[in-house]
N, C-alpha and C positions, 0 to 999 in steps of 0.2 A: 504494500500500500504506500504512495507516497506520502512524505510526511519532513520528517528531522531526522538528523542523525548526529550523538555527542558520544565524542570518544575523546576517553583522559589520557592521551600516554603522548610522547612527542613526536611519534610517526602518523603519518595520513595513507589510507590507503588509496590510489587511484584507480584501483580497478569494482569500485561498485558499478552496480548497473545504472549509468544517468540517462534520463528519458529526456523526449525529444523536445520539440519547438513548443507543444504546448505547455509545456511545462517552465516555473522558473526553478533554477538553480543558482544558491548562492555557497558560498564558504566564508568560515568567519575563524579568526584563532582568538583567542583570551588567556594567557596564561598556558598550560600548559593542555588545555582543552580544547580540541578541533572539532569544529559543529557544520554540518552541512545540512543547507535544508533541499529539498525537490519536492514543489507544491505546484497543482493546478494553478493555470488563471484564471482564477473566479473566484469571487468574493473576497478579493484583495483589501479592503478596508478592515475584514475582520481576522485579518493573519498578520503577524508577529515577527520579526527577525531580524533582533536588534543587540548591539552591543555597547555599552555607555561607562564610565569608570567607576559606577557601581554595581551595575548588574547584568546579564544576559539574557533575552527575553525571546523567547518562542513560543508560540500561539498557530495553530493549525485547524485547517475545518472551516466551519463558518458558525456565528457567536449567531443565535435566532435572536433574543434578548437582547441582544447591544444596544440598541435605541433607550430602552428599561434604564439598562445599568449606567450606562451615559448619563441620563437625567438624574438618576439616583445617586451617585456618586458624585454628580456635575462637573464632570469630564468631556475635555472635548476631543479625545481620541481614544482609541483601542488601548495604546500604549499607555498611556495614562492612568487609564481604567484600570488597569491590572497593575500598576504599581500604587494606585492610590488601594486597590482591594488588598494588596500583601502588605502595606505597611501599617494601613489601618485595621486589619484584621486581627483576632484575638488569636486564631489558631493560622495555622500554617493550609488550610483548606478553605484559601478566599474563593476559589473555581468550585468551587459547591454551589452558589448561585448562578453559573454559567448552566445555559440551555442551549440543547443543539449537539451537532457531532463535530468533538471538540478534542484535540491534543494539545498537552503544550510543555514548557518547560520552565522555569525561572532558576536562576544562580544567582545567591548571592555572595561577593565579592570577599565583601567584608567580615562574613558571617561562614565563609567559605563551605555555603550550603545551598545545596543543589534540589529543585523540587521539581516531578517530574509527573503529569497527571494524563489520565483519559477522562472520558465521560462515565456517565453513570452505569450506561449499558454496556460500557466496554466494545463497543463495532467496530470506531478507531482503534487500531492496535498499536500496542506499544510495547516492543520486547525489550529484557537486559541480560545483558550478560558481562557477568562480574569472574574474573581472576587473578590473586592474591591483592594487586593493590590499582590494579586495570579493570576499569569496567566501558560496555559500551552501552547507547540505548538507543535503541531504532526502532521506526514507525514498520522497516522492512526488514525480515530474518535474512535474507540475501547479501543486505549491508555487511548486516553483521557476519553474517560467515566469509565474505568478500575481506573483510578486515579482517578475523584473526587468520586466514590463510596469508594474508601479507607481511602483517606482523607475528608471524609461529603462535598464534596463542593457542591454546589446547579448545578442541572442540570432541568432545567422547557420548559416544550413541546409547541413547537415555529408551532403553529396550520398551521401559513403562511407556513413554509415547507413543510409541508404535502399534503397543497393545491398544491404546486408549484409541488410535485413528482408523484402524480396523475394524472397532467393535463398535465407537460411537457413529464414527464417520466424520467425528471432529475432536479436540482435544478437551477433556473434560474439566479438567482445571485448569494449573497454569505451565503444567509441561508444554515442552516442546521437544525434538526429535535428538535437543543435547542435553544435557546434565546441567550445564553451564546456562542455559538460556532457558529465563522464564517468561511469559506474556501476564503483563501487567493485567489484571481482571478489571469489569468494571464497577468503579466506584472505589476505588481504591488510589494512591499514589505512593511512588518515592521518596524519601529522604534520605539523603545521601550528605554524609556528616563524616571528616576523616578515612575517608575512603569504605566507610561501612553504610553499605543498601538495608534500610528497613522500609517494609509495605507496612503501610497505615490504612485502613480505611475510612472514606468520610460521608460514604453515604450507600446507606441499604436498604431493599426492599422489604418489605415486610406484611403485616396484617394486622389490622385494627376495625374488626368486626365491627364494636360497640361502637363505632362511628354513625352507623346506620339501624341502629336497634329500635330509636324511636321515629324512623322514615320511613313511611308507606311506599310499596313499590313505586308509584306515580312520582313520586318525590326524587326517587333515587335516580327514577328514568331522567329528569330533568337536568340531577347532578353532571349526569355520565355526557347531555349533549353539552351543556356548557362548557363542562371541561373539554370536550375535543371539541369544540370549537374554538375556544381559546389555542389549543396546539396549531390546528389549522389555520389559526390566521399569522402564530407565528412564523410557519412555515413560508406560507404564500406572500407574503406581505416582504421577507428575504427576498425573493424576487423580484418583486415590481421597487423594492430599494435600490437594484442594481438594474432596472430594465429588462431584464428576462420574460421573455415569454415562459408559459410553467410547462413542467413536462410528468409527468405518472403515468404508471403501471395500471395495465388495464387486467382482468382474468376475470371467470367466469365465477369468482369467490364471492365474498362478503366485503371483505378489507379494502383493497383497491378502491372498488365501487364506492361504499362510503367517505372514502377519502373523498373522491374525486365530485360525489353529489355533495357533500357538506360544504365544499369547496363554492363548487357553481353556487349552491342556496346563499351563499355568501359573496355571491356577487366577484366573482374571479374567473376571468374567460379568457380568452387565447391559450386552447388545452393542445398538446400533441399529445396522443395515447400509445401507449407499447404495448402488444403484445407477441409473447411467444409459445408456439404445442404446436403439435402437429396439425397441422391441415386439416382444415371443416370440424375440428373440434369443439365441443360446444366452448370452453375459453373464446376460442374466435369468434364463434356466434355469438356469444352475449356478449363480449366486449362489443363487437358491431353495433348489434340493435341500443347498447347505450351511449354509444359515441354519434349514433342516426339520432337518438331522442334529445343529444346536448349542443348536434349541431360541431361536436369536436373531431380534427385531426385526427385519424389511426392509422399507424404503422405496425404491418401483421409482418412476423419471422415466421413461415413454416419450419420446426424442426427436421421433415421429413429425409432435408441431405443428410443429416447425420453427422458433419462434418464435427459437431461442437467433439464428438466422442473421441478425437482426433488432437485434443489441445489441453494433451495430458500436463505437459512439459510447460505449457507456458501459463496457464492459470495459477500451476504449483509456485511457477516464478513470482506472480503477483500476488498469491497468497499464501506463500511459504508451506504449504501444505498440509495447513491446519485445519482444511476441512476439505471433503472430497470433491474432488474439482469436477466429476459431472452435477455437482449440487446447481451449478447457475445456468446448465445445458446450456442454451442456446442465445442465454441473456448478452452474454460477452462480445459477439459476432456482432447484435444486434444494437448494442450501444455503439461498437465501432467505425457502422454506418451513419450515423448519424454527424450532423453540423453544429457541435454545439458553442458554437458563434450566441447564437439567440437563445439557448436554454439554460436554465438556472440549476434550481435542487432537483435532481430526479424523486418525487415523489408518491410512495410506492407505501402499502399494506404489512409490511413488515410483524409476523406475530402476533398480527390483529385479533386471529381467529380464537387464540388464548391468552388476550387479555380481556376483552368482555368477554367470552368464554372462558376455559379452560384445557388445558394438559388430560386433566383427569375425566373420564367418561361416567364416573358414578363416585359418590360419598364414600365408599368402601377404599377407594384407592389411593384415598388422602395417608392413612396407615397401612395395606396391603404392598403400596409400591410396585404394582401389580405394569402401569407402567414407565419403566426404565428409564427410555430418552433413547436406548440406543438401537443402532441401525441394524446391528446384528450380533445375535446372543449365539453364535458357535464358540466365543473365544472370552466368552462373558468373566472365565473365573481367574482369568489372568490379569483383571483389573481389578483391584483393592477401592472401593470409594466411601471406605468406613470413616476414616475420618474425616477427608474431604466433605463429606455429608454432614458434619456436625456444624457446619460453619453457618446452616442454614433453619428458620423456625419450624420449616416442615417438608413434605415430599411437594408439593407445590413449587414452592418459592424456586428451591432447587431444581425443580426442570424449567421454569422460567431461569435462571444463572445458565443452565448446561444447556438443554436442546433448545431453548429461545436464542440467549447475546450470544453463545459461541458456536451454536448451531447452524440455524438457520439467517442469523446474522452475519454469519463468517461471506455469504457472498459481496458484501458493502467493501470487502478487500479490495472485491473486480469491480467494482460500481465508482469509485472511488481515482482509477485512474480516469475517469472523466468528466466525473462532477459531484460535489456533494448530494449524500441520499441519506433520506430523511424519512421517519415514518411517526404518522400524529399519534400512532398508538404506543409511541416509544416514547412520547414528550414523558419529562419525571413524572410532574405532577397531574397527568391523565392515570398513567398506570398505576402510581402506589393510591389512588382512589378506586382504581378498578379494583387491585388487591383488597382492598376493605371492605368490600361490595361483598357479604355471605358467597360461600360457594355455590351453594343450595342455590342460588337466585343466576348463575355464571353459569353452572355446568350444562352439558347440550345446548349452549347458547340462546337460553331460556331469554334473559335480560335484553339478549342482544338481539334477535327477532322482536321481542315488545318495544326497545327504541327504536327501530326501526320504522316497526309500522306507527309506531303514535307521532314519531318527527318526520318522519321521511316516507310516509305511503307508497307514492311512487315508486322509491326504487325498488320496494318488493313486488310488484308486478312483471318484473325480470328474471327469469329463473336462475336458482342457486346451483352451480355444477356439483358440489357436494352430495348433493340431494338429490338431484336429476329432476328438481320441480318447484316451485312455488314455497317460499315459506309461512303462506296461508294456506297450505294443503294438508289435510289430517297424515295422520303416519302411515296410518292403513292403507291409503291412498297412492304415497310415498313408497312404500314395501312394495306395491303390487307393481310401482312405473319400474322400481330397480330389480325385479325379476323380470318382468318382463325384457326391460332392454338388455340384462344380462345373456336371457336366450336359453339353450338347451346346452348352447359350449359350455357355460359355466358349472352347469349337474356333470357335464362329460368330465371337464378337470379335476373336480370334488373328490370324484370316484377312482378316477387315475386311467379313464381309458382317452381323454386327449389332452395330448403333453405341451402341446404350447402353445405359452403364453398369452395372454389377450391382449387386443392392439387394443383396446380402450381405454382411453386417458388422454390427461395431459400431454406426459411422455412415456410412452409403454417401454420403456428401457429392457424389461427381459424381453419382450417380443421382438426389440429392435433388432439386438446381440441374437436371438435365435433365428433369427430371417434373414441375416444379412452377413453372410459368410465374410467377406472382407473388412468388417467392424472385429467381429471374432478373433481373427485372426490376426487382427493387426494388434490388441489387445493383448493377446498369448504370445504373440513375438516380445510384445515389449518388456511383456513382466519375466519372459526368459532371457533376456538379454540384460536387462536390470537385475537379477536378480545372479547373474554370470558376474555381472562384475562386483557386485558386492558382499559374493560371496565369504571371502576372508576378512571381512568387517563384520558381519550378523552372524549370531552362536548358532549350533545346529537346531536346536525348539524354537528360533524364531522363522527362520526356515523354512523348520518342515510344516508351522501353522502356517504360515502362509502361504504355502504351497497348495495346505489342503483348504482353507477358505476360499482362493481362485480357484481351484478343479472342483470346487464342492457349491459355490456359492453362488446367489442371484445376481445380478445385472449390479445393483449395487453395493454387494460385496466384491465382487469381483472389480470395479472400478476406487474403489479402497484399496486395495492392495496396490493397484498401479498408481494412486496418490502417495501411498507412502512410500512405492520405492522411487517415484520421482523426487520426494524430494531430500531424500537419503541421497541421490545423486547430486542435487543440488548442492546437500551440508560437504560431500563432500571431494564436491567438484569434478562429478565425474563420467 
């Protein structure tokens, strides 16, 4: 992900990977400390990268709230803002008030202490890696491996990672692929004080039922539109700051949709719509008929070439391999078409579905843990998350931390090399009210079908793909359209007399891998050829499981496997 990069020691390396024309690139020295930044151009007023005889100042991302904190503070710059927040601040966590997707850094001089932050959700990445009195910290794992191969620093293959990228499909706490390198979580930060790294945290999700004990549902409905409306307008309102015309994600979901009608009902227009699935899928169809009823721009990706299956090596590149690189299919091709001269935050659904929803499918699963997070339970007991788990109030919270920020947010890595992306349902202060919202009133997206229809009638007149219908349709109703369209293939599969796959979906990823002989095979080559050369690096039990999770595994375990030996080739250059 582009972002910063500050390394203590008195060498520079010049072989990181610097990106091209859109991007800017700077280098700065202070003392014994080399700091490089490589940021989009966009939203240059709310990025940082400055050096002065007190302090060193990094800011990355785009600040939603600037305008707020400017008047609050009564500042009349970015840079200001954040030194008048750190001096007048009681703790060392003035960026607790920052909204928006956000990196940054502050050194001070005098105090010879270093503070090193992401946002709340953790989507901006920030990794470090410390050895004995050399540390580095980078928005990119690539820097950093790029650097300690320049400078000899030790970099040794952290086995638990690998289990973690296999079984989750992303890294479940704060490993990474080395021993040496950790990813800063989010809502947390560095301090870095005589050359010793402590994480702190300064801000956590949580639950606070008794919030709503004496509010009628009607009441709560009211809570939940206010609050994302307020996110959406910080969102949208970033844009037309900078001129931007707006740009979001279209799909045949809930998220998206909402975004994008809460948006319109508020009066913000000039939309381009994305989407991407296969061909005549209903995704396509319904994004259609609601980009027909808004009058908005859409740009369709058929998956169908297949090509995304292909861009093993260069996704891992931009996001270090920390979560499975068919996770964004087809998104990445489809941002790289694009002009974005005239577009702002890509504005997209992100998680939506389980924050007025839920993770959990029933009451029972709050204490059962019945579901995990992870993407595949063949290699489940080689991952340890006992005490990782205690860091959290409940089995909730924690797959919002694991399969939510570092999940299905990990694609914001590839989103990122082209514009900030942003989701209203990620704003702080919409989610930890969702959180407080009863489960009982969230689960099967009870709450969130009833704001729907009381605020937004309209959009429910469009069908849900989840559902394959109406979210005014009774279930019985509902049951009978999803057997039906399922067919007689689907009793044939159940039973074990036909073996594959169904093209239905989104992205039928096993069906694509079993229909398409030269996907397959291009696949099996790579992970044998990756896996030749690293042989004398990986012990024999990490091996032979991965050996049998690809010969054994579905479409997306199999594509696991080829994420993590891409980017084992990456760490170690090879």
């Amino acid at each position: 992900m582009p972002g910063f990069c500050i390394f203590s020691a008195e060498r520079w390396s010049n072989n990181i990977n610097i990106l091209g024309e859109s991007f800017q690139n700077d280098f700065a020295t202070c003392g014994r400390f080399k700091l490089f930044r490589n940021t989009i151009k966009k939203f240059e007023d709310d990025k940082i990268f400055e050096t002065t005889s007190e302090y060193i100042l990094v800011l990355d991302g785009c600040l939603l709230n600037k305008k707020q904190l400017l008047e609050k503070y009564k500042c009349s710059s970015i840079t200001d803002l954040m030194l008048c927040m750190y001096c007048e601040g009681a703790n060392k966590s003035f960026f607790k008030e920052f909204r928006g997707p956000f990196t940054g850094a502050l050194y001070d001089i005098k105090e010879d202490l270093w503070i090193v932050f992401t946002n709340q959700t953790g989507e901006k990445t920030v990794f470090y890696y410390q050895y004995n009195d050399v540390y580095i910290i980078s928005s990119q794992l690539d820097w950093i491996y790029a650097i300690c191969r320049d400078n000899r620093l030790p970099l040794t293959l952290d086995e638990n990672g690998i289990y973690q990228s296999i079984t989750f499909g992303f890294m479940e706490d704060d490993s990474t692929y080395a021993h040496e390198v950790k990813r800063l979580r989010g809502g947390k930060y560095l301090e870095i004080r005589d050359g010793i790294i402590n994480v702190i945290p300064y801000f956590t999700f949580t639950k606070n039922p008794k919030r709503y004990e004496s509010k009628t549902e009607d009441e709560i409905i009211d809570i939940i539109d206010e609050k994302f409306r307020n996110a959406v307008k910080l969102e949208f309102d970033k844009d037309l700051e900078y001129g931007y015309d707006h740009l979001a994600d279209m799909s045949g979901g809930l998220d998206s949709r909402m975004n994008v009608w809460v948006a319109h009902s508020m009066g913000y227009n000039n939309f381009q719509l994305l989407t991407y699935c296969k061909s005549n899928y209903q995704d396509e169809m319904i994004s259609k008929q609601i980009a027909r009823y808004w009058k908005d721009s859409l740009f369709v990706r058929p998956l169908d070439d297949l090509h995304f299956f292909y861009d093993i090596d260069t996704i891992v590149q931009m996001n270090g391999g920390t979560s499975a690189y068919i996770g964004i299919t087809g998104g990445k091709r489809l941002l790289e078409a694009l002009n974005w001269e005239k577009f702002g935050i890509e504005h997209n659904g992100l998680i939506g579905d389980v924050v007025i929803g839920s993770f959990l499918h029933s009451m029972d699963e709050i204490d059962s843990r019945i579901f995990t997070g992870r993407y595949s339970e063949k290699l489940a007991a080689h991952v340890d998350s006992s005490e990782y788990y205690k860091e959290f109030v409940d089995h909730e919270i924690y797959l919002m931390y694991t399969r939510g920020f570092q999940g299905a947010c990990n694609t914001v890595s590839i989103r990122n090399y082209y514009t900030e992306s942003c989701s209203p349902f990620m704003n702080v202060d919409f989610l930890q009210t969702c959180m407080d919202i009863p489960l009982k009133l969230r689960i099967n997206h009870n709450i969130y079908k009833k704001w729907i229809l009381k605020k937004y009638k309209e959009a429910a007149a469009f069908p849900w793909e989840t559902i394959n219908g109406l979210i005014t349709e009774s279930n019985l109703k509902l049951f009978v359209r999803k057997a039906l369209k399922r067919g007689p293939k689907a009793l044939l599969r159940r039973v074990g007399i036909l073996k594959n796959s169904s093209d239905n979906g989104m992205n039928p990823l096993d069906f694509w891998i079993e229909t398409n002989p030269k996907v397959s095979d291009y696949l099996s080559k790579y992970v044998e050829i990756a896996e030749n050369k690293l042989s004398d690096l990986l012990s024999n039990d990490i091996k032979k499981d991965m050996k049998y999770l690809y010969t054994s595994g579905t479409a997306i375990e199999k594509c696991m496997v080829a994420t993590a030996y891409s980017a084992l080739l990456l760490m170690f250059d090879l």
